[in-house]
N, C-alpha and C positions, 0 to 999 in steps of 0.2 A: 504238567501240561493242562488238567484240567482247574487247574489255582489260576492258570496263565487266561485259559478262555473266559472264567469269570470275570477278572480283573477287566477284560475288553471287555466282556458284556455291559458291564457297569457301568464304565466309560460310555461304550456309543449308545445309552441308554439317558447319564447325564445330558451327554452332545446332544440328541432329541428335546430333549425336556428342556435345556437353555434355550434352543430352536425354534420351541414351542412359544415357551413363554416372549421372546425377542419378538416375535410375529404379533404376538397378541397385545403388546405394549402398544399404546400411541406412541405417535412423534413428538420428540421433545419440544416443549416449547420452547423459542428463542427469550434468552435474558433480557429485561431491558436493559438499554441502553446506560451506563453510571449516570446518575448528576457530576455540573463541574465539580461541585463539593467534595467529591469520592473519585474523580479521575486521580491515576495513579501518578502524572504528571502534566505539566501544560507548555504548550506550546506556543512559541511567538515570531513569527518570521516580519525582516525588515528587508528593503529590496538594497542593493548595494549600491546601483546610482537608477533611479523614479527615468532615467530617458537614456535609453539605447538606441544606439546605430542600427539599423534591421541586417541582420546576419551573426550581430554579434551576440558572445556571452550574456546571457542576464541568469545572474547570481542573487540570491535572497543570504541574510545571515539566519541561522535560525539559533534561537534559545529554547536549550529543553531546562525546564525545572522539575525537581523530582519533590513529589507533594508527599511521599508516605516515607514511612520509618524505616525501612528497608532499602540497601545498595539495590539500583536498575540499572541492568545494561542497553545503552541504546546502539542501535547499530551507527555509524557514524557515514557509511558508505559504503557500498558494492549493489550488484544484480538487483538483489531482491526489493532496492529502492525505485522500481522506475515508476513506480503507481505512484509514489506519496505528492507527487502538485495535481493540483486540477486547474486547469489554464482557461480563461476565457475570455470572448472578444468583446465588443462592445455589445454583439447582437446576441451577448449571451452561449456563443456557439465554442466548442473544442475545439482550437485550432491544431487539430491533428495532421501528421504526417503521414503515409501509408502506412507506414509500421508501426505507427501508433495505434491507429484507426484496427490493423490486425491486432495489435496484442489488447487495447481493450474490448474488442468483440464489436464496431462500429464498422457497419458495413463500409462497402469503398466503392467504385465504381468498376462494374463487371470485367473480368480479365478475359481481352480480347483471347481466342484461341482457347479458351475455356479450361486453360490450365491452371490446377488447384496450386495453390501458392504453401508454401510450409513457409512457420514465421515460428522460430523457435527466440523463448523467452531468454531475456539477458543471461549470462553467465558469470562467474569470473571468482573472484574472491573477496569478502568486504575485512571492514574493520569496524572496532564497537569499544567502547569504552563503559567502565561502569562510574556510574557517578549515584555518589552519596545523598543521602535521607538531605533535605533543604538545599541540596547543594545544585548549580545552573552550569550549562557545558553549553559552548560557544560555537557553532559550526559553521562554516560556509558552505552551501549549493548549490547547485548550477541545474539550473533547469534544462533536461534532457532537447538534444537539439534536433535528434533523430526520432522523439517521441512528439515533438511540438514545433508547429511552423509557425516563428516568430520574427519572418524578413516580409512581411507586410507593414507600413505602418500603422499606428493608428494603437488607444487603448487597452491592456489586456488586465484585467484581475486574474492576482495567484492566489491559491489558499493551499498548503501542507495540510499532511494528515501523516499518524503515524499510527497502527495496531497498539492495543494494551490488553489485547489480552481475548479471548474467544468473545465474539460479537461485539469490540468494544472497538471505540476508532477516538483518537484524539483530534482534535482539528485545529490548526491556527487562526489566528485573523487571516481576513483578506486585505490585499495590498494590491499596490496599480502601479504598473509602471509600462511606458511611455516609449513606442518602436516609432523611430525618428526615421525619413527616407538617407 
């Protein structure tokens, strides 16, 4: 019993002293950003027809290439993609939807009755594929219709983006395509 109390002394004596030091550490500084030269792959979206209908589909293809020596998995589709386009109009603004507007943290205009809104994140289940060190994987995307009001006509620049990795963000060209009445 008393082998038992020192073992927990020692312990919640270590737990203090990591405690300690954790507190007295600065914050980590953030990494920079990669060069393209060192992105671990690059991205390239192309629109699938430059002039849509207002209501309909607009689809991008995107190419990922894989720059390092190493298999990458990319996700190919599900939930966790609804952030990767950033959509803009010609005044430069996010043509968001209410639920867009909640899930990226863009205020909306006040909820008459003053009742708090819950806006829970996509869910579901995706798919990913791994693709090899040089090698390029072909995907079509459809830009989220419930995330982005795109039945106005008039001009929008798309630009993708995908994570690679803690603080690192990939980004495609930008591309324009054309909401017809």
């Amino acid at each position: 019993m008393i082998r038992l109390m020192k073992v927990v002394a020692i312990m919640a004596i270590a737990v203090f002293d990591a405690l300690a030091v954790s507190q007295e550490s600065p914050a980590p500084v953030p990494k920079p950003q990669p060069s393209a030269a060192t992105l671990p792959f690059s991205l390239k979206i192309e629109p699938l027809a430059e002039m849509v209908r207002a209501g309909s589909e607009v689809a991008v293809k995107m190419t990922f290439t894989n720059l390092t020596k190493e298999p990458l998995l990319v996700e190919i589709w599900g939930p966790g993609l609804f952030w990767q386009f950033d959509v803009r109009d010609k005044g430069g603004n996010k043509p968001l939807t209410e639920r867009g507007r909640d899930l990226f943290g863009v205020p909306s205009t006040p909820n008459p009755g003053g009742k708090k809104k819950i806006v829970e994140f996509p869910v579901g289940s995706s798919s990913a594929q791994l693709v090899e060190p040089g090698k390029t994987l072909i995907t079509v995307q459809t830009v989220p219709p419930e995330l982005f009001d795109l039945t106005q006509p008039g001009k929008y620049t798309i630009q993708a983006s995908r994570p690679c990795g803690l603080n690192c963000t990939v980004k495609s060209n930008t591309v324009i395509v054309t909401i017809t009445p």
